[in-house]
Structure formats: C-alpha cells, structure tokens
C-alpha positions as a printed NumPy array, in Angstrom:
array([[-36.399, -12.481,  -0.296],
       [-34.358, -10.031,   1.245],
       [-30.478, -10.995,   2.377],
       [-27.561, -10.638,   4.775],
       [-24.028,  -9.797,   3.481],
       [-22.493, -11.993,   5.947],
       [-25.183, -14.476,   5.377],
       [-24.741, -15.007,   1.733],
       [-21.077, -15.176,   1.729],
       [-21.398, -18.381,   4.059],
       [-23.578, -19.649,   1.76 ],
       [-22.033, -18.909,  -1.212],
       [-18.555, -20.792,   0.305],
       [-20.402, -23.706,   1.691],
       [-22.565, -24.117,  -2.098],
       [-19.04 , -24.098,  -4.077],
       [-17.491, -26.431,  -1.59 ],
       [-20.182, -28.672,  -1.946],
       [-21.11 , -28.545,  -6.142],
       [-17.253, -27.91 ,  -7.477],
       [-15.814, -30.017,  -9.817],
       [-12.412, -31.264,  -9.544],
       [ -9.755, -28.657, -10.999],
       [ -7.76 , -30.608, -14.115],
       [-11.442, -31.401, -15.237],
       [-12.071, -28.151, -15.45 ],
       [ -9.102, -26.628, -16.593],
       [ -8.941, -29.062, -19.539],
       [-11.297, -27.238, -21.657],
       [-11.551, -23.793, -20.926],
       [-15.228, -22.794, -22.476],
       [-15.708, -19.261, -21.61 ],
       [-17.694, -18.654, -18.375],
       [-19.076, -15.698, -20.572],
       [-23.342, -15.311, -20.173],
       [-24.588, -15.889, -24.   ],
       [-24.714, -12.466, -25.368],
       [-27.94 , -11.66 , -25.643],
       [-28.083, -11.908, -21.718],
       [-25.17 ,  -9.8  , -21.054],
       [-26.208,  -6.38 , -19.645],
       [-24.005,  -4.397, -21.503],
       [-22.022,  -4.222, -24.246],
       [-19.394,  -2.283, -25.179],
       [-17.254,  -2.522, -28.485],
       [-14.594,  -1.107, -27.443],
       [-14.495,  -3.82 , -24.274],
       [-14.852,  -6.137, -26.702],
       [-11.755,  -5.431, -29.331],
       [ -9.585,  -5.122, -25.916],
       [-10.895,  -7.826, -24.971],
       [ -9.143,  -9.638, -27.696],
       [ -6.486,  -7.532, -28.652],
       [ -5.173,  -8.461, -24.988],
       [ -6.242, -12.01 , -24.862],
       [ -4.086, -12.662, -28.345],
       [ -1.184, -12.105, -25.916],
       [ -1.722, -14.002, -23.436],
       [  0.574, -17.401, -23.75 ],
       [ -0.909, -19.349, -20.434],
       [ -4.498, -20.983, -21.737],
       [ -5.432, -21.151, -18.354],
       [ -4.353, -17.166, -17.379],
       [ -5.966, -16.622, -21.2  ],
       [ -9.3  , -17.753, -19.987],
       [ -9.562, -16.142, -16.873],
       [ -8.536, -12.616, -18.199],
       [-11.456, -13.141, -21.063],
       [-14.327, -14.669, -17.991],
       [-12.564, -11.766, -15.496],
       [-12.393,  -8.757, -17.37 ],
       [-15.717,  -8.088, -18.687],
       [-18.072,  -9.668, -15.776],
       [-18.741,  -6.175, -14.518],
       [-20.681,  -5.149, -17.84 ],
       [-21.5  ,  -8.862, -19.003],
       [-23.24 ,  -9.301, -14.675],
       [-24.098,  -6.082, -13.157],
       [-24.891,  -3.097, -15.037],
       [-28.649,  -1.794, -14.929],
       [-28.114,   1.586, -17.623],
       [-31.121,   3.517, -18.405],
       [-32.183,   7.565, -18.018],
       [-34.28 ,   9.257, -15.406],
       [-35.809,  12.636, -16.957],
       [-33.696,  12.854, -19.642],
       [-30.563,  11.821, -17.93 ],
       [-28.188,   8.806, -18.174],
       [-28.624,   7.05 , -15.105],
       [-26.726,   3.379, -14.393],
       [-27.127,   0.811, -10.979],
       [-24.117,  -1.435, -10.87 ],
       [-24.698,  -4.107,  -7.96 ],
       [-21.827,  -5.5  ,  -6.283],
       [-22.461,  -9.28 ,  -8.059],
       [-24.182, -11.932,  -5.53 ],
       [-25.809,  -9.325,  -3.385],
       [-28.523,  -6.615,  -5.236],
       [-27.008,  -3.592,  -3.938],
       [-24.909,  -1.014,  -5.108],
       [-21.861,   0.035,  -2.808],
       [-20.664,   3.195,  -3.998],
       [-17.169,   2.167,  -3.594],
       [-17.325,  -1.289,  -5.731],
       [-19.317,   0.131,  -8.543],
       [-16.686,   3.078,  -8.967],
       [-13.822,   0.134,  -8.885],
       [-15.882,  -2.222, -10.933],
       [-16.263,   0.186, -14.2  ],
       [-12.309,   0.963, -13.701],
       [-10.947,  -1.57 , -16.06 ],
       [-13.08 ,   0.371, -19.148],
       [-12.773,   4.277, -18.146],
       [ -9.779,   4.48 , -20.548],
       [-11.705,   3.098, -23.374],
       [-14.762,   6.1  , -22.861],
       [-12.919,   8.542, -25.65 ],
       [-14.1  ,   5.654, -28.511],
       [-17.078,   4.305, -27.196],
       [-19.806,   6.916, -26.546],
       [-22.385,   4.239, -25.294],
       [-19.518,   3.277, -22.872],
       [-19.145,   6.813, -21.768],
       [-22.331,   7.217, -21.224],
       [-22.548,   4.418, -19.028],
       [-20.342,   6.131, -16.748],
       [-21.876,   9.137, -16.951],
       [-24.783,   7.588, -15.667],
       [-23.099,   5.593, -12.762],
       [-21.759,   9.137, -11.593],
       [-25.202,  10.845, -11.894],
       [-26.52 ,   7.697,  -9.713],
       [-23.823,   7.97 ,  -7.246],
       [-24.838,  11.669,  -6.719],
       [-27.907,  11.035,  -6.364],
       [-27.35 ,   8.911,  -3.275],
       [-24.882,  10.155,  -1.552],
       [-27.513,  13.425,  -1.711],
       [-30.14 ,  10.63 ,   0.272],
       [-27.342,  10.237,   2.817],
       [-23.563,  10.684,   2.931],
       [-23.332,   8.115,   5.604],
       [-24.866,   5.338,   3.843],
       [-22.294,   2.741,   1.892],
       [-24.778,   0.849,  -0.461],
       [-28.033,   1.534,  -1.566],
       [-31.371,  -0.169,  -3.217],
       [-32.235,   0.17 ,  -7.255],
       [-35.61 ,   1.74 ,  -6.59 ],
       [-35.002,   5.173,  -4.37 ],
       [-37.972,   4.581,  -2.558],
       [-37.855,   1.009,  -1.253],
       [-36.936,   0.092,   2.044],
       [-33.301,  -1.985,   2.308],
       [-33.391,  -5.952,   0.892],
       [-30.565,  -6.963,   3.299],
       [-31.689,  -8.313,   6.083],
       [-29.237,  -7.337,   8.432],
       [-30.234,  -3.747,   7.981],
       [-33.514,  -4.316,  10.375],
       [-31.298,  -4.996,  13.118],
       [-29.771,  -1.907,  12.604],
       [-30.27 ,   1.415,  15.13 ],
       [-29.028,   4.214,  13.015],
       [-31.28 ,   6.509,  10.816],
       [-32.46 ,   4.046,   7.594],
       [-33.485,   6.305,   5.247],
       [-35.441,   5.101,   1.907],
       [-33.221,   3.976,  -1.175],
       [-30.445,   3.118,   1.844],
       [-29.111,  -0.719,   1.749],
       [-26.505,  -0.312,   4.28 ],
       [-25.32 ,   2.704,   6.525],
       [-21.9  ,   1.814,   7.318],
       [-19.92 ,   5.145,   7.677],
       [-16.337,   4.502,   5.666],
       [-14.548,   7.308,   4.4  ],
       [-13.719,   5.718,   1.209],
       [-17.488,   5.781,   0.185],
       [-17.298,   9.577,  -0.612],
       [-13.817,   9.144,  -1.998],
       [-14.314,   6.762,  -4.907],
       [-16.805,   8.914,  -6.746],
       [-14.743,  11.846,  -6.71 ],
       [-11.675,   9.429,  -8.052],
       [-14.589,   8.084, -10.993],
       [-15.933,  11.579, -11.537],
       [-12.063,  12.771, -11.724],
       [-11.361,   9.706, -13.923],
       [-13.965,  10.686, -16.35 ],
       [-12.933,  14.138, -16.734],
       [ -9.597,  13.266, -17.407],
       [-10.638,  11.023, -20.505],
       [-13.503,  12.746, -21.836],
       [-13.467,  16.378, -20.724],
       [-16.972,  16.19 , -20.906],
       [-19.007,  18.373, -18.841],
       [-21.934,  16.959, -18.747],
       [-21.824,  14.919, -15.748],
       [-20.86 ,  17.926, -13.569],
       [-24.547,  19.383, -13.574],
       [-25.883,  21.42 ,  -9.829],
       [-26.72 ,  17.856,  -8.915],
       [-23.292,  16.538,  -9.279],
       [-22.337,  20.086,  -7.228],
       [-24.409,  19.712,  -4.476],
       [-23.483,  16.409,  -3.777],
       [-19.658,  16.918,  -4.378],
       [-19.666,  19.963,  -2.023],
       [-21.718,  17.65 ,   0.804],
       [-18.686,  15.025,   0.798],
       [-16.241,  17.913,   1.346],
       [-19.085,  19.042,   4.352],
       [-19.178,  15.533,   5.88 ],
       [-15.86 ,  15.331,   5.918],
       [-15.428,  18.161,   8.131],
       [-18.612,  16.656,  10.008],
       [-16.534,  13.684,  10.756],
       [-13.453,  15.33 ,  12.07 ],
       [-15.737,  16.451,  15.313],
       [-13.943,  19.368,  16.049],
       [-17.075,  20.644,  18.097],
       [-19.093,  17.714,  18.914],
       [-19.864,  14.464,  17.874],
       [-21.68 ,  14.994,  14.506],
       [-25.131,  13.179,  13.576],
       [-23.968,   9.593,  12.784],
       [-24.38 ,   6.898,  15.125],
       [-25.353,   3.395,  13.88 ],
       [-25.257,  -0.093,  16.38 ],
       [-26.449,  -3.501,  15.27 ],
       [-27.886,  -6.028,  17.537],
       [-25.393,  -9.011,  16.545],
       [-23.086, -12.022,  17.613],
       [-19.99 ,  -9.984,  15.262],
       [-18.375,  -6.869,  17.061],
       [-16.873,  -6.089,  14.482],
       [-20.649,  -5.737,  13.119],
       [-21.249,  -2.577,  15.6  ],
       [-19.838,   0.68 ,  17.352],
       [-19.043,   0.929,  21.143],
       [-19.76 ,   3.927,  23.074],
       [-24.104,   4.579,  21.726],
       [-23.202,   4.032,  18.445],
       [-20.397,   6.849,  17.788],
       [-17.322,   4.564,  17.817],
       [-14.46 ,   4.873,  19.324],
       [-13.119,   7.726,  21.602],
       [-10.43 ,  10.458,  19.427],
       [ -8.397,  13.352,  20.379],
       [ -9.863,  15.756,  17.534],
       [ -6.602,  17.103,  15.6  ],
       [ -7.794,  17.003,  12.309],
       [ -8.098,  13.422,  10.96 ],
       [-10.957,  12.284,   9.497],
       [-13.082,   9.972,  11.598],
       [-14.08 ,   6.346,   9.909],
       [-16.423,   4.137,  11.563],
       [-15.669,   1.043,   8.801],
       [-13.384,  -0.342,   7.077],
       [-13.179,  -1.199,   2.901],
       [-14.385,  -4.704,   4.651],
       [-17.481,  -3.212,   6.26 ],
       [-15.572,  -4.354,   9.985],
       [-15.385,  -1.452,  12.567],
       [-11.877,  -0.117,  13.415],
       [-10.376,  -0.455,  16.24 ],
       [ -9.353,   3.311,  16.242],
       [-11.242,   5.65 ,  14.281],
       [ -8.99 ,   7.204,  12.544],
       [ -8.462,   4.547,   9.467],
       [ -4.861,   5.877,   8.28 ],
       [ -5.385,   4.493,   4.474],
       [ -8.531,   6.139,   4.276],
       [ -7.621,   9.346,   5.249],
       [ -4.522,   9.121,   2.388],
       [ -7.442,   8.275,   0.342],
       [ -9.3  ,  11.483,   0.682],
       [ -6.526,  13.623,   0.728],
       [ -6.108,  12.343,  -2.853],
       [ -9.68 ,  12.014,  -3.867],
       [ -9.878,  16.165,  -2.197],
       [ -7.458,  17.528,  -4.754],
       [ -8.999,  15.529,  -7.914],
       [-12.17 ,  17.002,  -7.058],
       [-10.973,  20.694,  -6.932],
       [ -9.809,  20.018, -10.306],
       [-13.09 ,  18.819, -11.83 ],
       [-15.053,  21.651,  -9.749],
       [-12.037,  24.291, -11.249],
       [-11.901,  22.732, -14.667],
       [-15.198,  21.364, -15.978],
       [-17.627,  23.77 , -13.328],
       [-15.21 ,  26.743, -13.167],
       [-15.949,  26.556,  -9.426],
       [-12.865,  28.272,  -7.982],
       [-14.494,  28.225,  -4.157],
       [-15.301,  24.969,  -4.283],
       [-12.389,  23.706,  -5.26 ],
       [-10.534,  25.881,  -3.033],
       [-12.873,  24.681,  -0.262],
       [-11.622,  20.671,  -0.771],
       [ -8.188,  21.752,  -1.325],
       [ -7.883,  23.036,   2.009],
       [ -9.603,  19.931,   3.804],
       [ -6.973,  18.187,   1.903],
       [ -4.097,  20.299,   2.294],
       [ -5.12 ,  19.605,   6.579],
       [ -5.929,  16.514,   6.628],
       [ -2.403,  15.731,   4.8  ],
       [ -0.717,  17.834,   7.725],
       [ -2.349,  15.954,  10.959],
       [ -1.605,  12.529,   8.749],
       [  2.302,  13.16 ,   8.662],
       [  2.282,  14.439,  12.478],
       [ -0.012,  11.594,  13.914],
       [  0.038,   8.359,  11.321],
       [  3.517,   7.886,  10.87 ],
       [  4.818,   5.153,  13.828],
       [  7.81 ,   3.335,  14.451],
       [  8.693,  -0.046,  12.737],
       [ 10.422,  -1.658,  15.264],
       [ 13.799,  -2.256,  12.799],
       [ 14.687,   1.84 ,  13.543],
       [ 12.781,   3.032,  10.956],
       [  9.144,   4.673,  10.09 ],
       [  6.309,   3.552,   8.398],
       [  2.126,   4.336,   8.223],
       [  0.308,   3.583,  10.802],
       [ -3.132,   1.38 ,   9.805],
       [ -5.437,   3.293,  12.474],
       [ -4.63 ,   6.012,  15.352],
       [ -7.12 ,   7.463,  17.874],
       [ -4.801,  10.918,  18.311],
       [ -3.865,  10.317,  21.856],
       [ -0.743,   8.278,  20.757],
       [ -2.489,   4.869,  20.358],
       [ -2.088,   2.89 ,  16.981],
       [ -2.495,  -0.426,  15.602],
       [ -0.072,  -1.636,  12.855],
       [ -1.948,  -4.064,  10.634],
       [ -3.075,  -4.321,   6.999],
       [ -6.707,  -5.717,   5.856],
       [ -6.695,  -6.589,   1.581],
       [ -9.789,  -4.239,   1.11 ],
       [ -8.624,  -1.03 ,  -0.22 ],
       [ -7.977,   1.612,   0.707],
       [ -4.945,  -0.528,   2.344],
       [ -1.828,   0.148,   3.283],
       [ -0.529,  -1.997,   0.392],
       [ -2.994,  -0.575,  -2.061],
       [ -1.889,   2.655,  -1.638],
       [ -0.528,   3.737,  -5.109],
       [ -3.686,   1.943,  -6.837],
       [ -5.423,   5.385,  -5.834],
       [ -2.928,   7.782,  -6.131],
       [ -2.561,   8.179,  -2.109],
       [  1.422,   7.13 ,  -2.462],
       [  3.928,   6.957,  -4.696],
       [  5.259,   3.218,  -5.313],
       [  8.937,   4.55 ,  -4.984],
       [  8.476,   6.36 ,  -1.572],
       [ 10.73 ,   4.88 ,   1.078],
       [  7.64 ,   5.241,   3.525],
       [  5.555,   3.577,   1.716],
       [  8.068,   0.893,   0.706],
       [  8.742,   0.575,   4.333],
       [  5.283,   0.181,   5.024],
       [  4.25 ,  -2.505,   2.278],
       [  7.4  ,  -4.717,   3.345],
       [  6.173,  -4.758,   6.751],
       [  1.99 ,  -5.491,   5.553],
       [  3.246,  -8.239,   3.486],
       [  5.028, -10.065,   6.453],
       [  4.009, -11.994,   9.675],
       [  4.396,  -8.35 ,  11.372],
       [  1.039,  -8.177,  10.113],
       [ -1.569,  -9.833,  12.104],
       [ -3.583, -10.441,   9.147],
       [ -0.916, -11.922,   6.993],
       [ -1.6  , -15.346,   6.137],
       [  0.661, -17.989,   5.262],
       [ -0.301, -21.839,   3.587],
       [ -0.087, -24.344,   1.214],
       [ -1.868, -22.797,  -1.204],
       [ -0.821, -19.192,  -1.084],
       [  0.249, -16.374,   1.113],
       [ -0.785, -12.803,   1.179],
       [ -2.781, -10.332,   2.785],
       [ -6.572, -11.305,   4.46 ],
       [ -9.067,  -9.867,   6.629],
       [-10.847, -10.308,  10.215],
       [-13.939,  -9.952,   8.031],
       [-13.967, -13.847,   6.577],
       [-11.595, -15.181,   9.108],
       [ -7.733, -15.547,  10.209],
       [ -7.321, -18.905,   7.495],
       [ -8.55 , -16.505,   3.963],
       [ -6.195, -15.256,   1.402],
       [ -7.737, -12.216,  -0.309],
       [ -7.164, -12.687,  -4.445],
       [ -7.487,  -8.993,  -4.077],
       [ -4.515,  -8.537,  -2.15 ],
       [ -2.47 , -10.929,  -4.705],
       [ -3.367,  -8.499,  -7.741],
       [ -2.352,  -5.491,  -6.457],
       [  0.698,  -6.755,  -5.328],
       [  1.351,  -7.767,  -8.425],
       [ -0.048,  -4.226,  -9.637],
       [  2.202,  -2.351,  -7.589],
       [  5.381,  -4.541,  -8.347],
       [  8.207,  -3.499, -10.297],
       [  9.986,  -6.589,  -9.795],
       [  9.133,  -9.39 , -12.159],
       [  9.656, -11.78 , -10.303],
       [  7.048, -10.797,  -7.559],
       [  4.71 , -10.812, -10.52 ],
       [  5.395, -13.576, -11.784],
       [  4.771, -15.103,  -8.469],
       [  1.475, -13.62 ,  -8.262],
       [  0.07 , -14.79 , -11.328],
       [  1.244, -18.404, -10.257],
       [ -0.631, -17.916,  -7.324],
       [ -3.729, -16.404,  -8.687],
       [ -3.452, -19.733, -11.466],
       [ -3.669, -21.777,  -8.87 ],
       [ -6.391, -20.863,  -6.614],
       [ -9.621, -19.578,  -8.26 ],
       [-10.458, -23.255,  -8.107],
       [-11.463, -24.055, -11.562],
       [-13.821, -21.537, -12.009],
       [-12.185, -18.868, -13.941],
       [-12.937, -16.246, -11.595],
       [-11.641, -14.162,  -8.963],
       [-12.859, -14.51 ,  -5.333],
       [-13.211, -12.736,  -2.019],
       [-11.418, -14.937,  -0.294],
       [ -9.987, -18.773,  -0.319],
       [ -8.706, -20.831,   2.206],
       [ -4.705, -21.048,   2.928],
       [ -4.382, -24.4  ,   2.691],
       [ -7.351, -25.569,   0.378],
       [ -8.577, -23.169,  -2.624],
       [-11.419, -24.462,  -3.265],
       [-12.902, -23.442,   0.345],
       [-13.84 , -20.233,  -1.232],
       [-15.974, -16.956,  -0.566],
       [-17.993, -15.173,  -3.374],
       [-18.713, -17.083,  -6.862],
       [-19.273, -13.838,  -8.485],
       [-17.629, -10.309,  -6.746],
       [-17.087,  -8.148,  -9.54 ],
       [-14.861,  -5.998,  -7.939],
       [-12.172,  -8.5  ,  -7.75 ],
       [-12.839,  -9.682, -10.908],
       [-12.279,  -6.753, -12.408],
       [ -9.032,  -5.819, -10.752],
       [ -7.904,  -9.522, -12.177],
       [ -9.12 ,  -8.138, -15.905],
       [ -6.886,  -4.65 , -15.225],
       [ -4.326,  -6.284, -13.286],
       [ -3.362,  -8.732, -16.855],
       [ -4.459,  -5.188, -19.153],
       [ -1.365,  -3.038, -17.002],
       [  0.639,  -6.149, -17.9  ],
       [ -0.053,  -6.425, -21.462],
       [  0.979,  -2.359, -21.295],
       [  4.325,  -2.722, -19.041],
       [  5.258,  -6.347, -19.185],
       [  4.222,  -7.646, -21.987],
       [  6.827,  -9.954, -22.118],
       [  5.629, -11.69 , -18.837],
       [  2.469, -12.822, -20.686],
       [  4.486, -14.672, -23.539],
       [  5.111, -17.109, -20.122],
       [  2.929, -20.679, -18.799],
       [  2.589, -20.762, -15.407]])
C-alpha cells in the first residue's frame, strides 16, 4: 500500500509509545537486535572483523550493544545489490519508508567506504549505489528520492497531491541542494580509497556534468528555471509560495534551495549550509572528473561554480551575532534578509566539518556552532532528558540523536563527548538504536524505529572514537 513520509513517522512514534518495554528490562540483557544472518541483505567481512575489532573496546555493555545493533543496520536492513546489463547496480532505502533518498543512501554506506580497499564485494556495493544514483539524478535532478523499479509510478502517497512534474522512477521531488551534493562526496569518497575507475563510465559523466548544469539552473540569473512543485496540504512547510517557485531572491550568485536536509521549505531560498555544501562537493568532483576521467573541462567547469558560489557566500551569508562578532547565516534571500537558526539535518550549520564545508578550528565556524547549540537558536531544545539541536519538521519538543553525534563528532573536548554519549545512553529507549527524533522530556516518545542514516552516524560516530579517543571507550556511562 503506498505511504506518506509524514504519515509513517506518526505512526511509527505512536506504535513504539504504545508496544515498548520498560528500559532496565531491556537493558538487562543486551541480545543483539541483529536480523539472523541469513536474512541480512548484505554481508561484508570486512564490516564484520570491524565490527568486532571495535566492539572488543568498548567498556559500557550498554554503548557495546548499540555500536554492534547501530553500525551495521545499513547493510544488515537496506541494501538491494544486484547488476543491470552487466553493471553493479545497488537500491539502499532509507529504513521504514521503501525509497531511496539520494542523500541518506550516500550517508548510510559512509561508515564502510574506508573498508572498500579489502573487501571487493564491499566495493562493489558502492560502485553500484553510485551507478544507481546516476542513473536517477539523469531521470530528474530535482527529484530527492526515488522508486526501486525505474518505471513505476511513486509509493508515497503524498506524492499525488503533488503539482510539480512526477516523472516515472520519482518518489519525491523536493528540490534540496544537498541531493546533488552527496553523490559527488560518495563518488569522491570512492575514488579516494579505491582509485578505481570503473564507476566513472559516460553515464557517471553525464550525470555529474547535469548537477554542475542545475546548479547554475538554480542560481536564476535569467529567469526562473523549470522547477516549481506545490502540495495541496495542512503543513506549509510541505509547499512553496509564489506558483510553486519559492521564495523571492536578489540573484547574486547563490544557489537557490527549495528544501531543507528535513524535506521543510526555507524560509529564504538561499539555504547557507547547503551552499557550503556544494562548494565542497564542486571541487571533489573536479578531482574525480581530472583524475579518474582525465576530464580537464569538466572539472574546470565545477571548479568555477565553486570558486563563485564560495565568493557570493562570504559577501552575503556571513551576519552579525549580536555579541560584536560574525558568524554564518542559516538562510539569506540577497536583499539583506536572513534568518539565524540551525535544523539537526545536515547539511547544518553544526555539521559543517562532517562534509568538509568548514574547518572545526575556524573562528567562524566556532562562532557559529556556539551560537546553534544555544537558546539563540530557535530550534534548540532544552529538557529532562536531553538538550541539543531539533527541527520544525517533527515539532518544537524533539531532540534530534543526529544532532547529539555530530556534536560529539566534531568535539575536541572530551568532556563534550563524553556528555554526548551519556546522552545518546540514555535516550534510544531500550531499543539499541538510533532515532529521528525523541521527546525532551520523555525518550521513549520517539520518531523512526529503524532510520539508517542515524544509525549509521551512531556506528561511525563510536568507530572515530575507537581511532582518536580510544581511551573514552575504556569508560561506563
């Protein structure tokens, strides 16, 4: 039966609210969470022996079980690998919904890329996820998730209330920059690890080279370009103002973003950690299109988009703090307008350095993440439970787990991390798993049983650890 995003995450909150067993009952055993392994949908040695070279280390039964349920789910849940004429081709969905966004299957096969060089059936996994992802964005850039079969109409149902051009294969046409950007990080990821060209084929070209193109679309330097999309529903942030093209922009060179990470419409369309995002998604590209194609023009081509869209961020996005100094902006419309805020999806402010848009030691971006993880954020949410970053997409009262981990991803200081993993111990509820979202106050008021994504952040999150602070895993928390 086809299904609403929105739809089944209300569902999925009120069905763990209702079944979920108290936590200490839970807790006391720790039996893995783990599908029996002839039902996992891929395996992977070399997940495997990290697996439980990592797990050895961890000290905290409770942390010990989570990493082990956390870090493989992706493979173990959502992987679909098989060939189409002669090629490696892999679906990931997203976990409770059957779709694939491009963003959260790029993020959800993160935790293993370093592991390709000594697994070839995990590299080839990969390999087929980026042949996949080329294929659709070459059905339409615009769209962020898409259907297994190429030809089927969309399963969610939400997408029949939608005015904007559904093409087949399309789940969801939600224009957010970061759709286009975190293939080019995968396909960049790959071909630092492997150097393998294969991948990189005149399918892989012709879609890289339409990104760069509908980039440029989308900064509407001489009209509006061809998207337009409008839902008839009760959520604004479900729809665009103005027939469908968003909101109104002074063109100077930013890169127009109807959605956010969340799926939610900005408020100005210029969606500042996005646009950081491709300016650092642009330049890996140009070095897989120079490196593995030999593709000089090409790469020249996205260096240049980068190398402008860099320039109009530092003279538009960069806003007062109200304490005398600067910091980044969250959205602009280039007519002087700006909202300061910070949603847990990421791109975020906060999440900056996870994709290589800012440097964890710039005093910008310090200035920036002090001022997201405080009550000058209106999305900032403080309870009993936990505090950290949330969303307008579940609600004012959600903490996002996701925000948690890369805090304690981007931290230096141990005892922010340290704070974090208490925090993460203490509200995924009993289940072992990461969520999308949990109530301030009560944890086990909780949205998503099974999101890979965040999962698998939890699973790299304890991995980084194990690499840079290994002594913080010797700890109970």
């Amino acid at each position: 039966m086809p299904i609403n995003r929105r739809d089944v995450l209300a569902a999925a909150g009120a069905v763990t609210i209702s079944t979920i067993a108290p936590r200490p009952a839970l807790a006391a055993t720790f039996v893995s969470k783990r599908p029996p392994v002839r039902n996992r949908k891929f395996l992977s040695r070399a997940v495997e022996s990290e697996l439980s070279r990592i797990k050895a280390r961890i000290a905290d039964p409770e942390i010990a079980w989570m990493f082990e349920n956390c870090y493989p789910n992706t493979l173990d849940t959502t992987v679909f690998a098989g060939s189409i004429e002669g090629r490696p081709d892999t679906f990931v969905i997203t976990g409770d919904i059957d779709a694939m966004w491009l963003r959260d299957s790029s993020v959800q096969v993160e935790p293993y890329t370093h592991l390709m060089r000594d697994d070839p059936a995990l590299r080839t996994m990969v390999h087929g996820l980026i042949q996949r992802q080329a294929r659709c964005i070459l059905i339409d850039p615009y769209a962020n998730a898409f259907v297994r079969d190429p030809n089927a109409k969309s399963n969610l149902d939400s997408a029949t209330l939608d005015a904007t051009e559904m093409k087949p294969g399309v789940a969801q046409r939600k224009w957010e920059i970061d759709s286009l950007c975190y293939p080019m990080r995968l396909a960049h990821d790959y071909w630092q690890v492997t150097r393998d060209k294969t991948p990189f084929d005149a399918i892989w070209a012709k879609s890289a080279k339409l990104i760069v193109s509908t980039f440029r679309e989308q900064q509407r330097k001489t009209g509006p370009g061809p998207y337009t999309y409008q839902r008839l529903t009760k959520i604004p942030t479900d729809s665009l103002m103005l027939d469908g093209y968003g909101p109104p922009s002074r063109k100077v060179g930013l890169i127009h973003s109807m959605f956010r990470p969340s799926d939610d419409a900005c408020v100005y369309p210029f969606l500042v950690p996005a646009n950081l995002f491709a300016v650092s998604s642009l330049r890996q590209i140009a070095r897989v299109h120079r490196e593995a194609r030999g593709d000089s023009a090409a790469a020249s081509d996205a260096e240049a988009l980068a190398n402008e869209v860099e320039a109009a961020l530092r003279a538009h996005a960069i806003v007062p703090d109200g304490q005398g100094g600067k910091v980044w902006a969250y959205e602009v419309d280039g007519f002087g307008n700006w909202l300061f805020a910070d949603d847990a999806g990421i791109p975020s402010l906060y999440g900056l350095p996870l994709i290589e848009a800012a440097d964890a030691r710039d005093p910008l971006y310090r200035r920036t993440a002090a001022l997201a993880w405080s009550p000058r954020n209106p999305f900032f949410v403080q309870g009993k439970a936990a505090s950290g970053i949330g969303s307008p997409h579940m609600g004012l009262d959600k903490v996002w787990p996701m925000a948690i981990i890369a805090r304690a991803m981007v931290s230096t200081d141990e005892g922010v991390i340290r704070a974090c993993l208490r925090d993460l111990k203490a509200t995924h509820a009993g289940t072992g798993f990461m969520h999308e979202s949990f109530d301030k106050d009560d944890p086990a008021k909780f949205t998503r049983p099974w999101f890979a994504w965040v999962n698998g952040m939890f699973g790299m999150m304890i991995a980084e650890l194990a690499k840079k602070h290994p002594k913080l895993l010797e700890e109970q928390y």
